[in-house]
C-alpha positions as CSV (number, residue, x, y, z in Angstrom):
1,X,156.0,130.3,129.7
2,X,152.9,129.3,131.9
3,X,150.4,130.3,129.3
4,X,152.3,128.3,126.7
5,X,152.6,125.1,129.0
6,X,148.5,125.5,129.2
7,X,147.7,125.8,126.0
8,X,150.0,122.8,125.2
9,X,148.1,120.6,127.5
10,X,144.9,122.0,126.4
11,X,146.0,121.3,122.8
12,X,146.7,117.7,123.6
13,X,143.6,116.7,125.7
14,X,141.6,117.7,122.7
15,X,143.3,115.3,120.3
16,X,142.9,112.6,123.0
17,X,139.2,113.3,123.0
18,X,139.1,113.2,119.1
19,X,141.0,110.2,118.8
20,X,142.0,109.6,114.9
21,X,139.3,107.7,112.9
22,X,140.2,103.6,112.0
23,X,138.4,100.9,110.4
24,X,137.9,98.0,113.0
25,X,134.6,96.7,111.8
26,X,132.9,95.2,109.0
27,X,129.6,93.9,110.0
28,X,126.8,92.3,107.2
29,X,123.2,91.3,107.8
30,X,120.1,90.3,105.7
31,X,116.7,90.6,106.3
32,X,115.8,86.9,106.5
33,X,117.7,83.6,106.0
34,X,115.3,82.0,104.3
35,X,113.2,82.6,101.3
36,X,111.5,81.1,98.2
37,X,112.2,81.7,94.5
38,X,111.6,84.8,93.1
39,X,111.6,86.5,96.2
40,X,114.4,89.0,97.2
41,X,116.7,89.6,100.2
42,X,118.1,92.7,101.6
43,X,121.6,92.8,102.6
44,X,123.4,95.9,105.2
45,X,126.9,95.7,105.1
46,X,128.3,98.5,108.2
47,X,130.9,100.3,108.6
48,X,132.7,101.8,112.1
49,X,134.1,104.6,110.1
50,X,133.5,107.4,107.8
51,X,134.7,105.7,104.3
52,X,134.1,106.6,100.8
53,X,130.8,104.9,98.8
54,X,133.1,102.7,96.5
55,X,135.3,101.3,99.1
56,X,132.5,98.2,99.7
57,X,133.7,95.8,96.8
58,X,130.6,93.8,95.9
59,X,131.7,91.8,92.7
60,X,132.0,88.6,94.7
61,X,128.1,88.5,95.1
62,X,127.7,88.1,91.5
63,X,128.1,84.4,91.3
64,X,124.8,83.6,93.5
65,X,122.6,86.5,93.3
66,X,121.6,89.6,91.0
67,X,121.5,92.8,93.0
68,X,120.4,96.4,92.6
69,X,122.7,99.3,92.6
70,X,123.5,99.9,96.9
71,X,122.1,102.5,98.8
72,X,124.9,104.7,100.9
73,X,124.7,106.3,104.1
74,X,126.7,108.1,106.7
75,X,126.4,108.8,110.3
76,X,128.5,110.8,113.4
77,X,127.5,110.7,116.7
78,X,129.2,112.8,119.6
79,X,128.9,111.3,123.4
80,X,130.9,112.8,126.0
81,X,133.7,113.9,123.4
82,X,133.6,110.7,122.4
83,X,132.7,110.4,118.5
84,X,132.0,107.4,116.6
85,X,131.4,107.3,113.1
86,X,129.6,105.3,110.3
87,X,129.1,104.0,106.8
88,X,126.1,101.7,105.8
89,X,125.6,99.8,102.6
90,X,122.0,98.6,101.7
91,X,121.2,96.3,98.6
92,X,118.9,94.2,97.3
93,X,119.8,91.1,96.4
94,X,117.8,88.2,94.1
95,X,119.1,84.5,94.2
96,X,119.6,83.1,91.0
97,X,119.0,79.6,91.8
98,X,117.4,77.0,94.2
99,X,119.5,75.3,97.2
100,X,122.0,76.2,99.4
101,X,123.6,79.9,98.8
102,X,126.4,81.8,101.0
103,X,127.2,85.4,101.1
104,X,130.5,85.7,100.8
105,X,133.1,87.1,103.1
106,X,133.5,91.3,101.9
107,X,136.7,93.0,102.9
108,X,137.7,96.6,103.5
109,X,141.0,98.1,104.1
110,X,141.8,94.3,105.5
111,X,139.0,94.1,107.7
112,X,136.5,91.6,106.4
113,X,133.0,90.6,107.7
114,X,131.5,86.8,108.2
115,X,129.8,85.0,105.3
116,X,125.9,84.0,105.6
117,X,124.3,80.9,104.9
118,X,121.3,81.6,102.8
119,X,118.2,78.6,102.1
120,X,116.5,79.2,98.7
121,X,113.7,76.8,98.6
122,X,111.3,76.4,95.6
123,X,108.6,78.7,94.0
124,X,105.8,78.9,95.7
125,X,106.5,76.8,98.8
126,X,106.0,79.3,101.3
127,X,102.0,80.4,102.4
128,X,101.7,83.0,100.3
129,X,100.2,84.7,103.3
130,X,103.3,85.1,105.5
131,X,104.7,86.8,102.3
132,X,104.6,90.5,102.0
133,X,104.8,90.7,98.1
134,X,104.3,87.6,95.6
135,X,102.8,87.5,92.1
136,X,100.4,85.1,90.5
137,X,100.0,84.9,86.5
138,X,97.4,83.2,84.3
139,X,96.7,82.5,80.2
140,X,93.1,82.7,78.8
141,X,94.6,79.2,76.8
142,X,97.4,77.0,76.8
143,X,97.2,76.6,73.0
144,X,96.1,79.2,70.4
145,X,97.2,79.9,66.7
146,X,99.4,82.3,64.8
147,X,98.3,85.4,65.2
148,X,95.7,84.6,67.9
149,X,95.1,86.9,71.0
150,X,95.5,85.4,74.1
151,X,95.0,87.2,77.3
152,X,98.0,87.1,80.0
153,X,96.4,88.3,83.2
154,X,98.9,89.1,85.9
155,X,97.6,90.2,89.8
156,X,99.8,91.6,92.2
157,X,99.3,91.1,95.8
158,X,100.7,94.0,98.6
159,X,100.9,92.8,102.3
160,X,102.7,95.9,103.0
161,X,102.7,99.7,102.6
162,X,103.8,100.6,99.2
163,X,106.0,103.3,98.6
164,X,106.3,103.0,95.2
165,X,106.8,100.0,92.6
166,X,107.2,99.3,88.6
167,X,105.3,96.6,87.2
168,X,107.1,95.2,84.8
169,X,105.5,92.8,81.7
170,X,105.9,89.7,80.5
171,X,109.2,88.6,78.4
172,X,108.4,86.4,75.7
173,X,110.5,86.0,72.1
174,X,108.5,85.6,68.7
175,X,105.5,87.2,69.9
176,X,103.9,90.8,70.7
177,X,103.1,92.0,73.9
178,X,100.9,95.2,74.9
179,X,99.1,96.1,77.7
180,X,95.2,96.1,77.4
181,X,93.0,98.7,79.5
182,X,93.9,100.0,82.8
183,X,94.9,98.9,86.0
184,X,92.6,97.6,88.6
185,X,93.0,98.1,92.0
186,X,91.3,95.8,95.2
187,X,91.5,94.9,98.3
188,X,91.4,90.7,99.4
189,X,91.4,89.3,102.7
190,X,93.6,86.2,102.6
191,X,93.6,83.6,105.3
192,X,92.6,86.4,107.6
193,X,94.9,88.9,106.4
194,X,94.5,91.7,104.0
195,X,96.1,92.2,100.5
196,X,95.9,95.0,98.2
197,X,95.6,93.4,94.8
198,X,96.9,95.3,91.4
199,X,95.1,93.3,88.4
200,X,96.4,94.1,85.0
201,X,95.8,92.5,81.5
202,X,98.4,91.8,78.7
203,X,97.4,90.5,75.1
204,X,100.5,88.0,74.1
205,X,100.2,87.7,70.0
206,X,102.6,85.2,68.8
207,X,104.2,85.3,65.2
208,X,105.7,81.9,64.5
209,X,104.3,78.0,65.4
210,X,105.7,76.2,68.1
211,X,106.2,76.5,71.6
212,X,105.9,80.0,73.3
213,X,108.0,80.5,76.6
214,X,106.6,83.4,78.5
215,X,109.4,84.8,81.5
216,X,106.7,86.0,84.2
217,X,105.8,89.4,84.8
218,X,108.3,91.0,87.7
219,X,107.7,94.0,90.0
220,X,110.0,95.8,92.1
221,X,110.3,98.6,94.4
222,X,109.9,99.9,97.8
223,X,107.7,98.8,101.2
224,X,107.5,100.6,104.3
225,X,108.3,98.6,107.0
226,X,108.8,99.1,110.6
227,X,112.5,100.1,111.9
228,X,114.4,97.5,114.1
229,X,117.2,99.6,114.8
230,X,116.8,103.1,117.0
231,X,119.2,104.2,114.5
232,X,117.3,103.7,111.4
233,X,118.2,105.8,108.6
234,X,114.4,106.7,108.1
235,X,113.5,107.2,111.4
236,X,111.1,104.9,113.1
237,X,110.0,103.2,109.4
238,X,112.5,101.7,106.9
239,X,111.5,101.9,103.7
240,X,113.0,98.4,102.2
241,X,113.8,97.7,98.4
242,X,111.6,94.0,97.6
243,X,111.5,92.8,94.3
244,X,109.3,89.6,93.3
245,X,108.7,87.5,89.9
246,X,105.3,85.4,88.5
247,X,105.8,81.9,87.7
248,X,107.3,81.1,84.0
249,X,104.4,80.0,81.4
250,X,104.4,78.0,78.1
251,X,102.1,78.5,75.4
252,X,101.7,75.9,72.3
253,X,101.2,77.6,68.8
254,X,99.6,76.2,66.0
255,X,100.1,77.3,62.7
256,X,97.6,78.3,59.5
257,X,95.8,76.0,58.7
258,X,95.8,74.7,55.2
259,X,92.2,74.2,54.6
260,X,91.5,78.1,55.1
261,X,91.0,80.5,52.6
262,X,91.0,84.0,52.5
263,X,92.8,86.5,55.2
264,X,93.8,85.1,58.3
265,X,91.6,86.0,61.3
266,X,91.0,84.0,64.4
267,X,88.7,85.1,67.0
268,X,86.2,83.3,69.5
269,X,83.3,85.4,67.5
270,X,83.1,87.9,65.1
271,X,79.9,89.7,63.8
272,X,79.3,91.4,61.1
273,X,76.6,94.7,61.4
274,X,75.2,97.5,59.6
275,X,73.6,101.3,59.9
276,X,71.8,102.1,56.9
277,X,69.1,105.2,56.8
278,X,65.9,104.8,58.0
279,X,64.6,105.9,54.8
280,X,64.1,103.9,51.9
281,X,63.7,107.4,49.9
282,X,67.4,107.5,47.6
283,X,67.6,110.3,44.8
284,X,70.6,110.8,42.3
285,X,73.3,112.7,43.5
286,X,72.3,113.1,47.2
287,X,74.2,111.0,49.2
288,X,74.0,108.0,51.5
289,X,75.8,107.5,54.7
290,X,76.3,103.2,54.9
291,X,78.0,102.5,58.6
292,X,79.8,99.2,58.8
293,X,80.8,97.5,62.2
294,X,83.0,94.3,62.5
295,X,83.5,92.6,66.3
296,X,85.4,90.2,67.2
297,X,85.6,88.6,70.3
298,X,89.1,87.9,71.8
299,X,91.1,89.5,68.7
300,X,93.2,92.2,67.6
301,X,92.3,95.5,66.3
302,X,95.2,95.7,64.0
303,X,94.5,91.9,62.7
304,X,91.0,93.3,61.6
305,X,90.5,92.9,57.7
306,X,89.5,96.2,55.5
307,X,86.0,96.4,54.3
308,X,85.5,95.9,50.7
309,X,82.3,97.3,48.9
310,X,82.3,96.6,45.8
311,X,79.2,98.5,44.8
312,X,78.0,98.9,40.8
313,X,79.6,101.9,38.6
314,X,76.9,104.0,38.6
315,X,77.3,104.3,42.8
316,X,80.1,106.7,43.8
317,X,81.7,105.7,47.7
318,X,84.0,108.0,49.2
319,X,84.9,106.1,52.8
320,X,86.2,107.4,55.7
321,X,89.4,106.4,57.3
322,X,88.3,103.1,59.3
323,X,88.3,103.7,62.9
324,X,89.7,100.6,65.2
325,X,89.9,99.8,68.7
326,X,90.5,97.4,71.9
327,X,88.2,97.2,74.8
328,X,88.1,94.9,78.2
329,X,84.8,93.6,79.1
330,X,83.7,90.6,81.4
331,X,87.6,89.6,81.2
332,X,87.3,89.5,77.1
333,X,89.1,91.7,74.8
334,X,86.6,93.0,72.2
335,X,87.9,94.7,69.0
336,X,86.1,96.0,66.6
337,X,86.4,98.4,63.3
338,X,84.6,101.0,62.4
339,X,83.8,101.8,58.3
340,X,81.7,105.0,57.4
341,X,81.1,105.2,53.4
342,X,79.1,108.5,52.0
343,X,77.8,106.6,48.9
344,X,76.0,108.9,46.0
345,X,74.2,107.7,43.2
346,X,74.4,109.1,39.5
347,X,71.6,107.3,37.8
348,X,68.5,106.9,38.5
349,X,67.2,102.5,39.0
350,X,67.4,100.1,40.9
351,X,70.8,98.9,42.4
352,X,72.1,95.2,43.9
353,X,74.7,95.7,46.8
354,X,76.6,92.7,47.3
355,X,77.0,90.8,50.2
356,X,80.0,91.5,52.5
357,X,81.6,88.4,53.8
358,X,84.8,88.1,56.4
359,X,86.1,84.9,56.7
360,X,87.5,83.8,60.5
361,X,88.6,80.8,61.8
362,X,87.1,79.4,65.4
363,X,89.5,78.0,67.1
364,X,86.9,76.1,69.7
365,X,85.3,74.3,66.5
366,X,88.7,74.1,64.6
367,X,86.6,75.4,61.5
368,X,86.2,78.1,59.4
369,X,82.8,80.4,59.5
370,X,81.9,83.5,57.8
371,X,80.6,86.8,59.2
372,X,78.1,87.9,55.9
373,X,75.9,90.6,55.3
374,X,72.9,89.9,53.1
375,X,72.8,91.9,49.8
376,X,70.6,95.2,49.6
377,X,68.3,96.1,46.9
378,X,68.2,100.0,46.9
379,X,65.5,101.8,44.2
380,X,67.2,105.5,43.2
381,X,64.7,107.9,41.6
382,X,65.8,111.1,39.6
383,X,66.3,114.1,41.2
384,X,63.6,116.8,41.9
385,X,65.3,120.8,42.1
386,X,63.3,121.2,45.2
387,X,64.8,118.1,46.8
388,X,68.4,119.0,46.0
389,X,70.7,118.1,48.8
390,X,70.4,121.6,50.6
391,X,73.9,123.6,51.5
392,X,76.0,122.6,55.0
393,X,77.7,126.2,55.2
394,X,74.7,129.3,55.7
395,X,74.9,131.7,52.8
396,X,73.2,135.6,53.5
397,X,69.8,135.9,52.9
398,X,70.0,136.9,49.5
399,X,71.7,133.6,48.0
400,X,69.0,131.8,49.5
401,X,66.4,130.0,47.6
402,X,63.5,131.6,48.8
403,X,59.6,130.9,48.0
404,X,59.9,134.8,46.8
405,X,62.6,134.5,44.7
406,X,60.8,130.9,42.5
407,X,57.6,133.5,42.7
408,X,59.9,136.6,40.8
409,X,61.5,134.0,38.4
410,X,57.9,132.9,37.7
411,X,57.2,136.0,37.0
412,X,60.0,136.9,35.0
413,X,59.6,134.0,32.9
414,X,56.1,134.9,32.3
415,X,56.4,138.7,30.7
416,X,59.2,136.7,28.5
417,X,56.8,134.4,27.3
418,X,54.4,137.2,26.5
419,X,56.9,139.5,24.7
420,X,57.8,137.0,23.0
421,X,54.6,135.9,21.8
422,X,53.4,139.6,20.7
423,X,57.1,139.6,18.7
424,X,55.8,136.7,16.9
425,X,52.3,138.4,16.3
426,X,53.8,141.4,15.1
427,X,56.4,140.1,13.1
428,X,54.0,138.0,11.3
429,X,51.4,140.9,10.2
430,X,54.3,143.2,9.0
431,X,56.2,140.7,7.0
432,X,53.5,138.0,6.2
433,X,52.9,139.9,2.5
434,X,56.3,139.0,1.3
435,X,55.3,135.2,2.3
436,X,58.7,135.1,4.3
437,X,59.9,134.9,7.6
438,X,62.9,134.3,9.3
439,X,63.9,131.0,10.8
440,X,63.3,131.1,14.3
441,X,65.3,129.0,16.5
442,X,64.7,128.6,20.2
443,X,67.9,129.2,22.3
444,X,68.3,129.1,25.8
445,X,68.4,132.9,27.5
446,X,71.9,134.1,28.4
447,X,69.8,137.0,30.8
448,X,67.5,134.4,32.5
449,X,70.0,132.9,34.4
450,X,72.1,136.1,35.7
451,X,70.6,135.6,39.1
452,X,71.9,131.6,39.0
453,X,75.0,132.9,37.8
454,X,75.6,135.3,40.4
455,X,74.4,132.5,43.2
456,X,77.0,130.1,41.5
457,X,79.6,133.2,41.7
458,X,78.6,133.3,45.5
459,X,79.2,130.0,45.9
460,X,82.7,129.6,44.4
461,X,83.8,132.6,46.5
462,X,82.8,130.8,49.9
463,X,84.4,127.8,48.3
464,X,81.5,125.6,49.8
465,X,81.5,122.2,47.8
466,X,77.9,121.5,48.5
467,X,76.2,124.8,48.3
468,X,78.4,124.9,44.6
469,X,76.7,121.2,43.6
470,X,73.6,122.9,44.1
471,X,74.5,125.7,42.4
472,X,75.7,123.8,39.4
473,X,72.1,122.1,39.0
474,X,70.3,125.7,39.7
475,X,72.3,127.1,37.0
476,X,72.3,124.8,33.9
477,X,68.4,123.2,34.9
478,X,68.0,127.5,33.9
479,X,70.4,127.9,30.8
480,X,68.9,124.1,29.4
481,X,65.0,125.2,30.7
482,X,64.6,121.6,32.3
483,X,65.9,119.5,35.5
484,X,69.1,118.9,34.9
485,X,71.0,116.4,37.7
486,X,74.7,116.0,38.4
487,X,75.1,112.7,36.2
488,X,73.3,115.4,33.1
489,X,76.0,118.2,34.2
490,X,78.4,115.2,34.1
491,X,77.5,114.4,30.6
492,X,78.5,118.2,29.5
493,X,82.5,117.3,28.8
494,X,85.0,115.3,30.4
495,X,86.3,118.5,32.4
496,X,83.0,119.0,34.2
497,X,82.4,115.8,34.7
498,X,86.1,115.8,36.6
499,X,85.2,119.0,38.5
500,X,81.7,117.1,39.6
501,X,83.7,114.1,40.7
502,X,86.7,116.8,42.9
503,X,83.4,118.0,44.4
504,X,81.8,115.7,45.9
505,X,84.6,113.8,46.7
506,X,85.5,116.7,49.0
507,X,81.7,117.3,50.2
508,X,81.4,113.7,51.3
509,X,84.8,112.1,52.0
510,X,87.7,113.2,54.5
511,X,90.3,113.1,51.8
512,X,89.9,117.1,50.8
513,X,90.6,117.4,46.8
514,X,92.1,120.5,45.4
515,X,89.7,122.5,43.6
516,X,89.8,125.4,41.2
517,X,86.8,127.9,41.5
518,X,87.5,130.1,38.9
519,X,87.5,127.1,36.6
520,X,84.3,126.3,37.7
521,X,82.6,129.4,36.7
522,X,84.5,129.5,33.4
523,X,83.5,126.0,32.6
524,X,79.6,127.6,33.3
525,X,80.0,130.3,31.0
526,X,82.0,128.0,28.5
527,X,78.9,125.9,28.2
528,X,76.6,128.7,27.4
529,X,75.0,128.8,23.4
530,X,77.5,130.5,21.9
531,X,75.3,133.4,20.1
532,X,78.6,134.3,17.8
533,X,78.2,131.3,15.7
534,X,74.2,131.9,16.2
535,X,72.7,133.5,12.6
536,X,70.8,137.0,14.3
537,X,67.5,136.3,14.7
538,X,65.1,139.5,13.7
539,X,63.5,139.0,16.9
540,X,66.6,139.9,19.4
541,X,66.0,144.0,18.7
542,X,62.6,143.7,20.1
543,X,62.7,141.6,23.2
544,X,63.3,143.3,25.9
């Protein structure tokens, strides 16, 4: 009975030194009292009791201020068997207008805290060096034209630690907006104290005329700043959400204007430049690589116009996919665009290329000027078989075109020309009595050209569109017994001149066409003399 009377009173001392947990205050603080536009407040609502994260009802703080998603934290603490709990709400809060604001009263479980007078003063009124974030925002021009690029440089200065941040761009409707290059990042000492300084660059590209309201670039995030409370939730450093706004622009927007002809580009400069070989030494069917470069200063990339040739029939082109781009330098934007054109003549004489003309508009003149290239006179001479365009792809040694091999064909053609010749002789003596002899009519030889064949064979297998070109001359300049060029191999049918034209349009262009090999070499033997429809010559049992 004893041990039960202890335990009893045991049992009861230890609920009245774990008192039952109650709500009895609701405290709320800010930061600071006072601040200008744009700039943030941070507001800690407390708690004298373990509650649940939704119990804090902010809807009230709507009317007056746009705030960020609150940051919840519990605490316990034990003293003596004496245990106090608590719940801490921390938000960010941004005032939506100028003047006088309150915090209203929040209530929990009927326990409400005291409202807070809050002074919003104007943008920028405060030394921007008592401040530990602020924004500053600038245009290259308050006026441009449709389509124009104007730079919207925005810096960011950092009086405190960052812990991390988003920098957010501009908002502006009717227009484009893209970053350009990367961040920089500095250091500036301001009235004696030092900023860290985030500089980035925007390009603003409006679409319609008229007037072009730009909402400023924003950041937000996180500084570490140092604890006031020995009960800080992060120790001995805070880290504090701060969220700050550049000033609102305008930009005026002029449209097209009437007098200009041709497509729309407006720039501060644009230049017009060329990379043509340093030799002046052009054969048919070897190709010329013609580099075009078009700059302009304080532009687009993707308002860049295409480059149009227009070069005479008798000159192939086969260009490249243009290559564009945007680059910072000095504060300017420069974009240019890149044109590579593999051109190949197919007659030999001399060629006029036009002019190449891009029509801008400078908007510092308010007139229209003209980036031009002069016209170029180019001579083209036949092709030589010894200057043939030589293969990119290596082939074994035996498919090359060596000084030996011309020597053995030499020589071949040689003992041909001498049988041939004692034939004649012979033929003559044994059938001159009868004062008759057959008509002889020269024909190209079927045998001379095995070894071209065979190289041409070779070069279809490997599927090598440059090294069968070459081929192709080798071959038929043997089966006709003169130079024959690409134009001449052209001129055969309308089939090979179609397999020529797939060729080289996959030798020199990125654009791959599909070609059939086999058909190749049955188009070579198809344009051999047919010796069927041939009357026998009396000759052909005694060559050898």
């Amino acid at each position: 009975m004893v041990k039960r009377s202890l335990h009893l009173i045991l049992l009861l001392g230890l609920i009245a030194a774990f008192p039952a947990s109650a709500l009895t205050s609701l405290q709320a603080s800010v930061d600071r009292n006072t601040v200008s536009e744009g700039e943030s407040i941070v507001l800690t609502v407390t708690a004298d009791d373990s509650l649940d994260t939704q119990a804090l009802n902010t809807q009230a703080l709507s009317t007056d201020f746009t705030m960020q998603r609150p940051r919840t934290s519990h605490s316990t603490r034990m003293v003596n068997f004496n245990t106090t709990k608590e719940t801490q709400w921390q938000m960010l809060l941004l005032p939506k207008r100028q003047g006088q604001l309150t915090i209203p009263t929040l209530t929990i479980d009927g326990v409400s805290s005291a409202p807070i007078k809050i002074t919003v003063n104007p943008r920028g009124s405060a030394p921007k060096q008592t401040q530990n974030v602020y924004m500053e925002a600038h245009l290259s021009s308050k006026k441009a034209y449709v389509d124009q690029l104007v730079n919207y440089q925005v810096k960011l200065f950092l009086g405190a630690e960052l812990q991390r941040g988003v920098l957010n761009e501009p908002v502006v409707a009717n227009a484009q907006v893209k970053q350009l290059g990367e961040d920089k990042d500095s250091t500036q000492i301001i009235n004696g104290r030092r900023f860290r300084v985030i500089e980035r660059n925007y390009a603003i590209i409006a679409d319609k005329p008229g007037t072009l309201s730009i909402q400023g670039a924003s950041f937000n995030g996180d500084i570490v700043v140092q604890s006031q409370r020995s009960n800080s939730l992060f120790g001995f450093t805070d880290s504090r959400p701060i969220q700050t706004q550049a000033d609102n622009l305008e930009l005026t927007v002029q449209p097209k204007p009437a007098s200009y002809h041709g497509q729309w580009l407006v720039a501060d400069l644009v230049l017009l430049n060329e990379n043509w070989p340093d030799n002046a030494d052009y054969q048919v069917g070897t190709p010329i690589t013609r580099t075009l470069t078009l700059t302009a200063v304080n532009s687009d990339e993707s308002r860049l116009p295409d480059l149009n040739l227009n070069l005479p029939t008798s000159l192939k082109s086969y260009p490249e996919k243009p290559q564009r781009q945007n680059t910072v330098r000095d504060n300017k934007i420069l974009a240019t665009l890149t044109q590579t054109t593999a051109i190949i003549p197919t007659k030999p004489g001399t060629y006029t290329l036009p002019a190449v003309e891009v029509p801008w508009w400078n908007p510092h003149l308010n007139k229209q000027e003209i980036a031009t290239l002069p016209e170029k006179v180019i001579t083209v001479k036949a092709a030589e078989q010894a200057d043939l365009p030589a293969p990119q792809t290596s082939l074994p040694a035996t498919e090359v075109n060596t000084p030996s091999y011309w020597m053995w064909a030499a020589l071949i053609f040689a003992l041909l020309w001498f049988s041939t010749t004692l034939a004649l002789i012979i033929l003559w003596r044994k059938y001159s009595q009868h004062n008759a002899s057959p008509a002889i009519k020269t024909e190209p030889s079927h045998q001379d050209n095995t070894i071209e064949k065979v190289s041409l064979k070779q070069a279809c297998q490997a599927q090598n569109p440059n090294q069968v070109l070459l081929s192709l001359q080798q071959h038929f300049s043997q089966v006709f017994q003169k130079p024959m060029t690409l134009d001449k191999v052209s001129a055969l049918s309308k089939e090979m001149a179609d397999v020529i034209t797939h060729l080289q349009r996959s030798a020199f262009s990125k654009t791959k066409a599909s070609i059939d090999y086999d058909k190749i070499l049955h188009l070579a033997e198809k344009h051999h003399p047919d010796k069927k429809k041939k009357k026998k010559s009396s000759l052909s049992n005694l060559n050898p």
